[in-house]
Each structure stands twice: as C-alpha cells, then as structure tokens.
C-alpha positions in Angstrom: -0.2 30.1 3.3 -1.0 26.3 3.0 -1.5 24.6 -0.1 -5.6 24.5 -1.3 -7.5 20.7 -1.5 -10.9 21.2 -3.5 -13.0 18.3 -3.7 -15.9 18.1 -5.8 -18.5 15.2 -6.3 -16.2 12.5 -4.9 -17.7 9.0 -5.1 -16.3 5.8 -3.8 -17.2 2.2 -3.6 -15.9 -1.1 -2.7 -17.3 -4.0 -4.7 -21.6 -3.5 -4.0 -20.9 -1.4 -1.3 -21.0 2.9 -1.6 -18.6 4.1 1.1 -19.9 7.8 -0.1 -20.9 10.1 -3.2 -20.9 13.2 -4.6 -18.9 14.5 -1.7 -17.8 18.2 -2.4 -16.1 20.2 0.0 -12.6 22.8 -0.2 -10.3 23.0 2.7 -9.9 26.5 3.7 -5.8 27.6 2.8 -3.9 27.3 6.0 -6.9 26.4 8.5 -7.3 23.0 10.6 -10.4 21.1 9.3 -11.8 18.1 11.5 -13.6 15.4 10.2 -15.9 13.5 12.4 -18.3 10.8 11.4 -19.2 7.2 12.5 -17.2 4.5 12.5 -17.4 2.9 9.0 -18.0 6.4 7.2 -15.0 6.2 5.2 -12.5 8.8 6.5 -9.8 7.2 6.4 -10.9 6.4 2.5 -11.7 10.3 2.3 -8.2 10.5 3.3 -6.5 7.8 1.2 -8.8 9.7 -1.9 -6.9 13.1 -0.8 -3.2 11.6 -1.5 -4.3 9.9 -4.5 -4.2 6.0 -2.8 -7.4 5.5 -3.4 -9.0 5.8 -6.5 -12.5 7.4 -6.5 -15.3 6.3 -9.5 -16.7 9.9 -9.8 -15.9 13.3 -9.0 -12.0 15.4 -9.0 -9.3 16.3 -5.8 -7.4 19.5 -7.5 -4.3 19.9 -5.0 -2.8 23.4 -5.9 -4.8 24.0 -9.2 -3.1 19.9 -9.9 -5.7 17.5 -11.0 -4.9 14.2 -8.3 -7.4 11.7 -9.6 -6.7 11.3 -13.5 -3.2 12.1 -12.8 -0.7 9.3 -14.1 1.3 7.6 -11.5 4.4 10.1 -11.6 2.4 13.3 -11.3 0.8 12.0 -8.4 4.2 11.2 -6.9 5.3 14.5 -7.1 2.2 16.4 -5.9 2.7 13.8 -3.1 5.7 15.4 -2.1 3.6 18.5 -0.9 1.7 16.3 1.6 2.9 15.1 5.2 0.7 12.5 6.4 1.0 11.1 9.7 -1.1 7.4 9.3 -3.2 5.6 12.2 -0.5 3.0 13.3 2.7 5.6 12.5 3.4 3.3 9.2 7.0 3.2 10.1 9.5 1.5 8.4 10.1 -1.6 10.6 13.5 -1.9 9.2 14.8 1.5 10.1 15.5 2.8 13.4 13.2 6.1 14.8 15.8 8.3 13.6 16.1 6.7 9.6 12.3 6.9 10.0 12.3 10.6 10.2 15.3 11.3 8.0 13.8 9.2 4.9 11.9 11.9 3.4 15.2 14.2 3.6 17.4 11.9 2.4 15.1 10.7 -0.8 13.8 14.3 -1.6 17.1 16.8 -0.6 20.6 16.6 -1.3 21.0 17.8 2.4 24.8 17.0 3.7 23.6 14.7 6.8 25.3 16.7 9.5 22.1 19.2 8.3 19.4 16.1 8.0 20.4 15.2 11.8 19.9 18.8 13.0 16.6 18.6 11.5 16.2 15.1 12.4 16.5 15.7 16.1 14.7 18.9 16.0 11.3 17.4 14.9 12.1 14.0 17.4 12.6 16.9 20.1 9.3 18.1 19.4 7.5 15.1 19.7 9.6 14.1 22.8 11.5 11.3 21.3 14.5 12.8 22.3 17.4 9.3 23.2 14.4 7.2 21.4 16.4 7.4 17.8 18.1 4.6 18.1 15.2 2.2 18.4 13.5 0.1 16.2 9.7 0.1 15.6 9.2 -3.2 17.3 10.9 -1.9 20.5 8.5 1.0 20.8 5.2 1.5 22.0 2.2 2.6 19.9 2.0 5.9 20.9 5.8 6.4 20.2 5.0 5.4 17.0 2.8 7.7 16.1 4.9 10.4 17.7 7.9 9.6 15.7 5.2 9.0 12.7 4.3 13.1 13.0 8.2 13.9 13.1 8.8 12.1 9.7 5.5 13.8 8.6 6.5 17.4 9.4 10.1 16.8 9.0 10.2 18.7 5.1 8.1 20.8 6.2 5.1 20.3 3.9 1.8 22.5 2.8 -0.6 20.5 3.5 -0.5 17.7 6.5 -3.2 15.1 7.1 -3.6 12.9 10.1 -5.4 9.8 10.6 -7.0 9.0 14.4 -4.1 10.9 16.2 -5.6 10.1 19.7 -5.3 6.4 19.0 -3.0 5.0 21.1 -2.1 7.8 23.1 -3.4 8.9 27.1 -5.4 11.7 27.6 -2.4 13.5 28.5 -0.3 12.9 25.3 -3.4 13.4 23.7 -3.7 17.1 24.7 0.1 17.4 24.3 -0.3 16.2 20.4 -3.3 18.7 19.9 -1.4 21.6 21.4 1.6 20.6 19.2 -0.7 20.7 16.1 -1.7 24.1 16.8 1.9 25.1 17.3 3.0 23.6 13.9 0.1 25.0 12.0 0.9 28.3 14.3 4.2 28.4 12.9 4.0 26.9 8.9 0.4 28.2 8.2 -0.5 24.4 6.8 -3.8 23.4 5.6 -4.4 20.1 7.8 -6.9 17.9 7.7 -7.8 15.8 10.6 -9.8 13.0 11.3 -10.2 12.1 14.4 -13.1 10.6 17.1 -12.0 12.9 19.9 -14.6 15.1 20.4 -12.4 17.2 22.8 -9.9 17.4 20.4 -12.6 18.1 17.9 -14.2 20.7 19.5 -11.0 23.0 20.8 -8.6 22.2 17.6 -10.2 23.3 14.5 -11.1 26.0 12.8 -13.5 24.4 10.9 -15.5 20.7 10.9 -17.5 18.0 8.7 -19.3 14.9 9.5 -19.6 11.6 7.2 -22.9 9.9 7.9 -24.7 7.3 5.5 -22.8 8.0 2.7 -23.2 11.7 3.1 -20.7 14.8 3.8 -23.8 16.0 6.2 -22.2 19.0 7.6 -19.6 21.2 6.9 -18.2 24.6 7.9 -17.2 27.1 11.0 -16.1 25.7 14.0 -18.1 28.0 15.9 -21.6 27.1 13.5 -20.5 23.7 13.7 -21.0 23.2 17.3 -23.7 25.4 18.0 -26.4 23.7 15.5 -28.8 21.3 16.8 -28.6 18.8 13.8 -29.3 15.6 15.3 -26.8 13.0 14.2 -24.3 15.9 15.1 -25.7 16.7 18.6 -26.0 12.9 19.2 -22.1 12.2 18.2 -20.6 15.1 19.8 -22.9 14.6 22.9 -21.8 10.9 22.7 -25.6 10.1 23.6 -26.8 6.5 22.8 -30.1 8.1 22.2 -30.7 9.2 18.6 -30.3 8.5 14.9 -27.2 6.9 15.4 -27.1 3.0 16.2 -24.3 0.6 16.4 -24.1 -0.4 12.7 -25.3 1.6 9.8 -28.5 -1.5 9.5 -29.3 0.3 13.1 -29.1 3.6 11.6 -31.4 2.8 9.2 -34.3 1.4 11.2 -34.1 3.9 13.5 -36.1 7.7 13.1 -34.3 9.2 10.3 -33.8 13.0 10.7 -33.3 13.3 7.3 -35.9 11.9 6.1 -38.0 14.2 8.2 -40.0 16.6 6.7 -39.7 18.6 10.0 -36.1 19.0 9.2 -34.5 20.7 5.6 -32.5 23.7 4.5 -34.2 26.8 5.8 -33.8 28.5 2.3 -31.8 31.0 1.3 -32.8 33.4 3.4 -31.9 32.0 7.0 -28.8 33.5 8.6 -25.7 33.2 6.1 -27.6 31.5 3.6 -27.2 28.2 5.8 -29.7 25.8 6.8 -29.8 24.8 10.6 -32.4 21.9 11.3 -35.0 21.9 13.9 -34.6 19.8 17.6 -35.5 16.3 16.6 -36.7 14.6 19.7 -34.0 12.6 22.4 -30.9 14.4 20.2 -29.2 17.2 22.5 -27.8 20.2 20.8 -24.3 21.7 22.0 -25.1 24.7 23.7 -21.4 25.9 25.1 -18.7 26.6 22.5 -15.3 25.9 23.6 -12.4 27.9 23.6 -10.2 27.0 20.7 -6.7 26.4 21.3 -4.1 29.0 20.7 -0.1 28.8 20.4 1.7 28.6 23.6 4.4 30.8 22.2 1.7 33.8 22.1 2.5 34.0 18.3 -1.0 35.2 16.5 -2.1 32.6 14.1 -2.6 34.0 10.5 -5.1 31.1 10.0 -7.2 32.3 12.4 -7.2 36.0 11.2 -8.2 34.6 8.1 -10.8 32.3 9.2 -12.8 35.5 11.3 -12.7 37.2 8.3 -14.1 34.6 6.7 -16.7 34.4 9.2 -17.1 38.2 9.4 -18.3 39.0 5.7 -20.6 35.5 4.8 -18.0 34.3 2.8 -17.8 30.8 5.4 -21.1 29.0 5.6 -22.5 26.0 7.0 -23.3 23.2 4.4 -26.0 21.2 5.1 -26.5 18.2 2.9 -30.3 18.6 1.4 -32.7 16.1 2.5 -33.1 14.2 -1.2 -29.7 13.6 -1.6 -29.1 11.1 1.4 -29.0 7.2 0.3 -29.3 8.6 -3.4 -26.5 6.8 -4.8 -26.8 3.6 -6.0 -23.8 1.0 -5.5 -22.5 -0.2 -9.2 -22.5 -3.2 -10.1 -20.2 -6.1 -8.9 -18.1 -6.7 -11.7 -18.2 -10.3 -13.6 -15.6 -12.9 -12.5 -14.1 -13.2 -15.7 -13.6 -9.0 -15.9 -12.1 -9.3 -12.3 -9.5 -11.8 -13.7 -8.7 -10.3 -16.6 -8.7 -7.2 -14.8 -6.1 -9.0 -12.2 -3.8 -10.2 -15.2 -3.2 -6.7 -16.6 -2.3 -5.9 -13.4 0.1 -8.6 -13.3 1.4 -7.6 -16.8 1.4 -3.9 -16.0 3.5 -4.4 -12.8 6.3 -6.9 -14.7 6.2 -3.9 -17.4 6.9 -1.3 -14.4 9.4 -3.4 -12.6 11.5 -3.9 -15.7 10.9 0.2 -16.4 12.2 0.8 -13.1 15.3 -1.2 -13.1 17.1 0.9 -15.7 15.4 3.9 -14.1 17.7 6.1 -11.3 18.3 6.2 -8.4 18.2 2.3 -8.3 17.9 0.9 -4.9 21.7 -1.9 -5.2 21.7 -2.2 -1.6 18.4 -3.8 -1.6 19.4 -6.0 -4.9 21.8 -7.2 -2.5 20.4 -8.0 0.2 17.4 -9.6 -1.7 19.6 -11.5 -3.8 21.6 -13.1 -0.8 18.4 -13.8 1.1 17.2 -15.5 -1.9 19.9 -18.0 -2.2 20.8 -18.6 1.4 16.9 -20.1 1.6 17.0 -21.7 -1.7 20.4 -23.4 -2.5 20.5 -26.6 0.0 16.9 -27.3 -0.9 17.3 -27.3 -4.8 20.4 -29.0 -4.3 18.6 -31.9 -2.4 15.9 -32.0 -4.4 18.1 -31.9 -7.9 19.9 -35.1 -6.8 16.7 -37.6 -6.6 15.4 -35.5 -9.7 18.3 -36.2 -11.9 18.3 -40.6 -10.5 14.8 -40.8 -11.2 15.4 -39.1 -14.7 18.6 -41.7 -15.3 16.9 -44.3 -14.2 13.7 -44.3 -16.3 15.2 -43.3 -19.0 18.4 -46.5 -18.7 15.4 -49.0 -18.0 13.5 -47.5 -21.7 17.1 -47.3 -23.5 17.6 -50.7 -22.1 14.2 -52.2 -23.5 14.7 -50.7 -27.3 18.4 -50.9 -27.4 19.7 -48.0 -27.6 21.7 -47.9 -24.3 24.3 -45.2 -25.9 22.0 -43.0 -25.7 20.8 -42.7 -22.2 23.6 -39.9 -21.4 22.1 -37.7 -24.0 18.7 -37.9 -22.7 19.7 -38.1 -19.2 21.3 -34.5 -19.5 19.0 -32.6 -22.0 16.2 -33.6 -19.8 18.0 -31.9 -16.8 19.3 -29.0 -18.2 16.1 -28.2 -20.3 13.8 -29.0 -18.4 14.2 -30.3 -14.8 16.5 -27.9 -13.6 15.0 -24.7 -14.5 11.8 -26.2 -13.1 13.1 -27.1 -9.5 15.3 -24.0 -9.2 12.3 -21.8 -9.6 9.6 -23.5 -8.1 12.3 -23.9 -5.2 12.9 -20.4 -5.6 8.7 -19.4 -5.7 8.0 -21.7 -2.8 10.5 -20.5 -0.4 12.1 -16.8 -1.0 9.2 -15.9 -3.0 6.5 -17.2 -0.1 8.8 -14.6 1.8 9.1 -12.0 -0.5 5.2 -11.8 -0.4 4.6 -12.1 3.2 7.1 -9.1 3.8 5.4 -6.8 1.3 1.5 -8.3 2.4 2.9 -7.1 6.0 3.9 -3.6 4.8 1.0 -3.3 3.4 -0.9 -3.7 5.7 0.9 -1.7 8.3 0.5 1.3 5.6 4.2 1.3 4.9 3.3 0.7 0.9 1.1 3.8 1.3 3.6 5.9 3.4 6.2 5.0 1.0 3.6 6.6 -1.6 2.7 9.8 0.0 6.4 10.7 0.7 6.6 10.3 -3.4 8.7 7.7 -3.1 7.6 4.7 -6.5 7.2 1.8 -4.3 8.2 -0.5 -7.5 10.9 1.3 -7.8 12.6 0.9 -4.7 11.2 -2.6 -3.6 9.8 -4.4 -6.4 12.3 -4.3 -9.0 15.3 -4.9 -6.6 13.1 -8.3 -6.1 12.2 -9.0 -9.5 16.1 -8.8 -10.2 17.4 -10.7 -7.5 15.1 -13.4 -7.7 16.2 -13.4 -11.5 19.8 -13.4 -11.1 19.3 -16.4 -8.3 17.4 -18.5 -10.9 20.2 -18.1 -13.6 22.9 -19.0 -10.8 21.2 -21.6 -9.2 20.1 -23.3 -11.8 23.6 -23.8 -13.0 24.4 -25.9 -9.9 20.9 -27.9 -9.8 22.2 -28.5 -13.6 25.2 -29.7 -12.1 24.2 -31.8 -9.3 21.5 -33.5 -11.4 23.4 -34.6 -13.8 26.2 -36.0 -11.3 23.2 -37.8 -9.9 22.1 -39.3 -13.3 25.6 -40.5 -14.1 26.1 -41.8 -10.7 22.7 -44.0 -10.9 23.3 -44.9 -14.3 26.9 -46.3 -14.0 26.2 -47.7 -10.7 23.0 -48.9 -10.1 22.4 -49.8 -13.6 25.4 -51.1 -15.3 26.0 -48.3 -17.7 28.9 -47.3 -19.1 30.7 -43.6 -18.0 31.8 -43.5 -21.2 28.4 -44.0 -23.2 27.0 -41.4 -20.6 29.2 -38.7 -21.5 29.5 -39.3 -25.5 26.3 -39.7 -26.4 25.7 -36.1 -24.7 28.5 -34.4 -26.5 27.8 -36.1 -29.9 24.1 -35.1 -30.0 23.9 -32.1 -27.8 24.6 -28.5 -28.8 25.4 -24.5 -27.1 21.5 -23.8 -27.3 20.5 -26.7 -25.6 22.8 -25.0 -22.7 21.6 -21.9 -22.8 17.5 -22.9 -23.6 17.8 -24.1 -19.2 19.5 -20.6 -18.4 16.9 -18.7 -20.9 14.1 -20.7 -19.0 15.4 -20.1 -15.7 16.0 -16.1 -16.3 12.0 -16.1 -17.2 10.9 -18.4 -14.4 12.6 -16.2 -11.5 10.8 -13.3 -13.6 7.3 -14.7 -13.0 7.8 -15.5 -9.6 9.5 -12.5 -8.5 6.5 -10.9 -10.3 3.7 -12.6 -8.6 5.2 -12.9 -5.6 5.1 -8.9 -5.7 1.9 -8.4 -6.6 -0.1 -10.7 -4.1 2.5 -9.1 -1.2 1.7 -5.2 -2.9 -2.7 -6.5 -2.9 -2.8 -8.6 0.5 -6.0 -7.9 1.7 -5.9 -6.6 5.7 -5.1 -9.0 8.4 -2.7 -11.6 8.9 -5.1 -13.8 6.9 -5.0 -11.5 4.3 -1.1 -12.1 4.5 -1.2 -15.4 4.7 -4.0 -16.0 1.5 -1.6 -13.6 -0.4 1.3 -16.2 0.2 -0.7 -19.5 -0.7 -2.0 -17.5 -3.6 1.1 -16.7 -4.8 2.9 -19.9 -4.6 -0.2 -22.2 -6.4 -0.4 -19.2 -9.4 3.4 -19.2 -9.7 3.6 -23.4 -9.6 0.7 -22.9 -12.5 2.5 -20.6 -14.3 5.7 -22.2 -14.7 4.2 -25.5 -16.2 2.3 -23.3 -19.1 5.3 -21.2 -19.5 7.5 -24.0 -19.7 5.1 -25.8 -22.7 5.7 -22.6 -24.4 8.8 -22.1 -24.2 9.7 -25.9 -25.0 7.2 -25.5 -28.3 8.7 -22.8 -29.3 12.7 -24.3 -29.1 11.7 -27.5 -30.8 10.0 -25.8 -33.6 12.8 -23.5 -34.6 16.1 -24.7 -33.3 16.8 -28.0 -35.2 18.6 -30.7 -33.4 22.1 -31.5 -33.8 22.9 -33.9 -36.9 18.9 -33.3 -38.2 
C-alpha cells in the first residue's frame, strides 16, 4: 500500500494575502485523489506544502507517521525520497539529456551498476513513449515531451506516494487520455497514493477515486468520487459543468460580489443525521448539479486494483464521507500582518549568513559535486581574466601616477615604489579581481540559478532529496573563491608592471627607486593581506550571487532584478568589507621598521 499524507489545519500566506487556512484533509493509502479548484486557489502551493517547499504559518503534513513542516532541512530531504513528483513544465534538467533526466534519481539515491539504471531507464521512457527521444536535450523537445519524460524520472524509483501538477498542460486530448490511462496503470500496478491536481474535468471525473475543491481560501469539498460528483453544491456544479453562470467569476473580487452560496442560509451541513453523516447543500439558483456519474477508469491489463477494493469498502461501511466546509468558517481567516522593512532585511541577511554557513558545511560534506567545481571554476575565469587584466593596467598608472606627482611635491620620490605596490596588492587588486569577478561570472552564476528556479528545477532537485547547496551552491562559492585568489595574483602582477612602467617612463622615475623602496619597507603579510582579501571577496560574491539566483522571483524579470540585485549588493559589500578588513591589518600588524 501507498504511503499515508495527513494534513491538518494547514494555513498559508504570501505577504497580506491568505492563499488558504485551516485546511485539513488525509489522502486515502494507495487511492488517486483530484484536486480541483479555481485558478488562483493555491494547489500548486497545497502541493509545494505536501513536499515540504513551501513553508505553511499554521497547521502539520505527517508523511508516514514523519512530521514534514517542523522537520530540519535533512529530514525533509530524506522523507523526500518517498515522493515522485512530476511538476507543471516537467522541471527538467536543461543540462542533461531525456535519458540523464530519468536516470538522476537512480544514480544519486542507488548504487545501481548502470547497465541496470539503463534497463530501468528505458523501461519508464518506454512507457511514456519516449522511446529514441533519450538523446535529446530539454530545449530540443516539445512541452508535452517534457512532461512525459518529467513522469518517467518521477516514477523511475518507484516511489509511495506520487504528486502531479496540471498533467493535461501541454498535452492534446489524445495524449491527455493516454497519460490518465497510464496513471491508472502505474497506480494499478505500485498501489501509490497520488495526488493530482488538475483542471480537466474529464480527467477529473473518470481518474479518481476520490476529489476536493479549493475555493476562497477554503478546502470546500472533499471525499468519494462517486459523492463528489453527484452533489449539487454550487461552486462544484458550476466548475465541473464549466457554466459561466454562478458563484464563480473571473477573479476571486468577482467571486465575492457575486451571490455567495455560502453565505446562504438556504445552504449548510444537513446535521448529523443526513446520509453518512455528510452535508449535501440545496440547488442554489443558475448552478447545475451533475446528474450522470462516469465510469471510472480501470487497468487495461484487466489486473483488479487493490485501491479500488479498498475504496468500496470504504464506501460500503460509512467509514468515507463527504466533507463539507461549514458555512462560518469561509473568509474567517485573517491575512497576518506585512512584516516591517527593517524585519524583512534583517530577515534577508540571516539568510545570507545562513546560506554562506551551509555552503561552507557542504563543501567538506560527501559526495562533493568536483565535476561542477570544475566546470564553474573554468567558466569563471575564461569570463573574468582579459577583463581584470585590462582594467588592472590603467588601475595600477593611475595609482603610480598620483602617487609620483604627491612624492614629487613633498620630496620623497624614493618612495613612490613602495606605495605604488602596497596600494595594488592590498587594496586595488583584490578589489578589481572580485568586483570583475561579481559583475561578470557572478551576474551569470545568478541568472543560471534565477532560471532554474523558476523552471522548478531548484524544487525538483529538492523533492528527489537531492541538498540543492550541496550540489550547486558550494561548487560556486568555491570556484568563485579559488578564481579570486588566482586571479588576483596576475591583476597584482600586471598592475604593478603598469605602475613601474608609468613611473619610469612617463614620469622620470628611477627603476631602481621603484623596486627598493618596495623591498625595504614592505613585508610577507602585506602579500598575503591582497590574497586573504581576495579569498573573502570571491566568498561574498559567490554567496550573494547564490542567493538572489536560489530567491528570483518568477519571470524573466524576476531573473533579471535578481542579477542587478546581486551585482549592486555585492559592489556594496566589498567596499565595507574591505574598510574592515583594512582597520583591522593596520591596527595589529605593525609596519616594517615601526
């Protein structure tokens, strides 16, 4: 039998606005549940809430006996590993192929030999009819391949409990029937739990074994297919009849100013003593009840279903009723209170914090993801080298020459060399390399997470109990570290080539002087203060570019705000670090010959 999900008084809100509260249902063991609602209800939130994505304010998710909502971080990645979740869009991997879509789970979870992992590989692409498909990218396919090949990795491990997101979307009628049929067939054959949500109100009606409806905030219904669909509940018979007459407007502002069943005293629970202990509302006027119930689908394979033994059993001796939400409890919630911008900043910098804290965790943590240190690393300084370098050479003149012309004036000429170099290697070099290093690889670094985000691929990454800062964040933290040491040798390098070579030339100095007066009045620590700074810089800009790309709102504005974002608070942290750290050297290293 399927894993159990029991929800109980679940509230969520965004900000001012409730998306729902106090929703409480359980997920029958091994049976399909549908959840209908409007658009804008929150289901996909509900869903998100389920996995432990989404963060309720009120209420608990136990998934096996497992408490999901207070859980820390690691226990929800392992429940996590019970779940297959086929997302809206697929969430695929754009960097992997069809086939190293599907075989991620195997691979991260199983210490399957890979001749196995491609037999079960191309069993589940069979399935979906992706067969000679595997070798394509994401971008080469079409939506509704995608969300094919999204429900092979999904069911690829086989998992307890499977939740789908809007598994019509993108697909013909035709594929559309296909994908319901193969629902049935995998719950036919694993005995799942699943949890649908979906607008389909074919699929709706013939799928599942049992239904719900979100409406204003509410879990309005819930229970037996074959209640479901017989009640005449307004808002239901309106959104299953798909009739623009009724409670239900175009916007939830609509809903409101329209007749509110509800709020009807016509309508209410019959009491306890109508049929199952259920309440079915009255006929309010211009809604249509469903008077036919469907067939529901069976396995093609002619295989009973234990689910659906189960469920008439259920049925059979009251122990499945229809909920009906009360009528006092619709639009009782109230939505909290907006936090203050000063708590949503300090809120944001923990976050910050905690993240650095996790990346660093995670980087002596196994398995560590080298390949991707790589790759990042390389990526980081093919787009970052020729621009330092250009912009180290006018740094390092203008240093020379304002610093020859002020020599000049107070006459002490010798010392222009020493100056000339401390000031690049403490301070100008560490400065350019990482503000080169924030403005281009880390402008990148946060557009390519801001664009998984939003394509779900963070969240897919999550439900497959894979740590997300684990296998993408530290790997960029690192390389953007190890760049900034590297790279601010060379700006080091060529800037101080660039001082001497303005200082001897265009002002008259001697080579000499230059190099003397460095050796005589610098020290080791003065070297290794630009490669300490430098280490810390690439820290806080592989760290903020992380966390804008990980919190991009949705969109490719979102994206694109994330970026700016990221860039302007690194540029402003770097300066302040940089007082710091310069305070700090000053006051307890003592300069040569003091």
């Amino acid at each position: 039998m399927g894993g159990t999900v029991e929800v109980s008084g679940l509230t969520k809100s965004y900000g001012s606005q409730n998306i729902w509260h106090d929703v409480t249902v359980t997920l029958p063991p091994g049976e399909i549940t549908a959840l209908l609602g409007p658009s804008g209800t929150g289901k996909s939130v509900f869903l998100k809430s389920v996995m432990g994505l989404v963060r309720p304010e009120a209420g608990t998710i136990l998934v096996d006996g497992t408490e999901m909502v207070g859980a820390r971080e690691s226990q929800r990645l392992a429940l996590r590993k019970k779940f297959g979740v086929l997302f809206q869009d697929g969430a695929l991997f754009g960097s992997m192929n069809v086939y190293d879509n599907v075989a991620f789970p195997l691979r991260e979870h199983t210490r399957l030999r890979e001749r196995d992992v491609r037999q079960l590989v191309l069993e589940k692409l069979d399935m979906v009819g992706l067969i000679g498909q595997e070798h394509k990218l994401p971008g080469e396919i079409s939506g509704g391949m995608k969300k094919r090949a999204g429900l092979a990795r999904a069911l690829v491990t086989d998992p307890s409990i499977i939740l789908i997101d809007e598994p019509d979307s993108g697909l013909d009628p035709v594929r559309t029937s296909n994908l319901a049929q193969l629902l049935m067939e995998v719950n036919t054959a694993t005995d799942a739990t699943m949890l649908v949500v979906t607008h389909n109100i074919e699929l709706a009606r013939t799928l599942p074994d049992n239904l719900g409806m979100l409406y204003r905030r509410e879990l309005v219904m819930f229970g037996p297919r074959e209640e479901f669909l017989l009640t005449d509940h307004p808002v239901v018979s309106q959104f299953m009849s798909g009739d623009p007459e009724g409670p239900i407007g175009m916007s939830e502002e609509t809903d409101h100013r329209r007749t509110d069943p509800l709020a009807d005293p016509g309508y209410g629970p019959a009491g306890p003593g109508g049929p199952a202990g259920t309440a079915l509302l009255s006929r309010h006027a211009g809604a249509r009840s469903i008077e036919v119930l469907p067939r529901q689908l069976i396995s093609a394979t002619g295989n009973p279903r234990a689910a659906a033994t189960r469920h008439r059993e259920r049925i059979e001796t009251g122990a499945s009723r229809l909920y009906v939400a009360p009528d006092d409890e619709v639009d009782r919630a109230r939505p909290p209170r907006r936090p203050l911008a000063a708590v949503r900043a300090a809120t944001a910098v923990g976050d910050v914090f905690g993240l650095g804290l996790d990346a660093m965790r995670a980087s002596v943590r196994r398995p560590f993801a080298a390949k991707e240190l790589l790759e990042q690393f390389w990526f980081v300084v093919s787009v970052s080298w020729i621009p330092a370098m250009l912009v180290a050479i006018p740094f390092g003149a203008v240093i020379a020459l304002q610093l020859g012309t002020l020599t000049k004036q107070i006459g002490a000429q010798s010392f222009t060399g020493a100056a000339s170099v401390l000031a690049v290697v403490q301070q100008a070099a560490p400065i350019v390399t990482t503000l080169v290093i924030a403005g281009a690889g880390g402008a990148a670094i946060c557009a390519e997470l801001g664009s998984r985000k939003i394509r779900d691929e963070i969240d897919a990454m999550r439900v497959m109990g894979v740590d997300p800062v684990q296998r993408l964040v530290a790997p960029r933290v690192l390389a953007c570290i190890v760049a900034a040491v590297l790279l601010n040798g060379l700006v080091s390098v060529v800037g101080v080539l660039g001082g001497y070579f303005f200082n001897v030339v265009v002002q008259d100095g001697t080579p000499g002087a230059y190099l003397a007066s460095f050796t005589a009045l610098a020290q080791l620590s003065d070297l290794w203060v630009g490669a300490l700074k430098a280490a810390i810089f690439g820290f806080v800009a592989g760290v903020i570019a992380c966390y804008r790309g990980l919190n991009a709102a949705a969109g490719p504005k979102g994206v694109g705000d994330a970026v700016n974002q990221s860039v302007v608070i690194t540029f402003l942290l770097l300066f302040f670090v940089n007082f710091v750290i310069t305070t700090l050297y000053l006051q307890l290293v003592p300069g040569k010959g003091a």
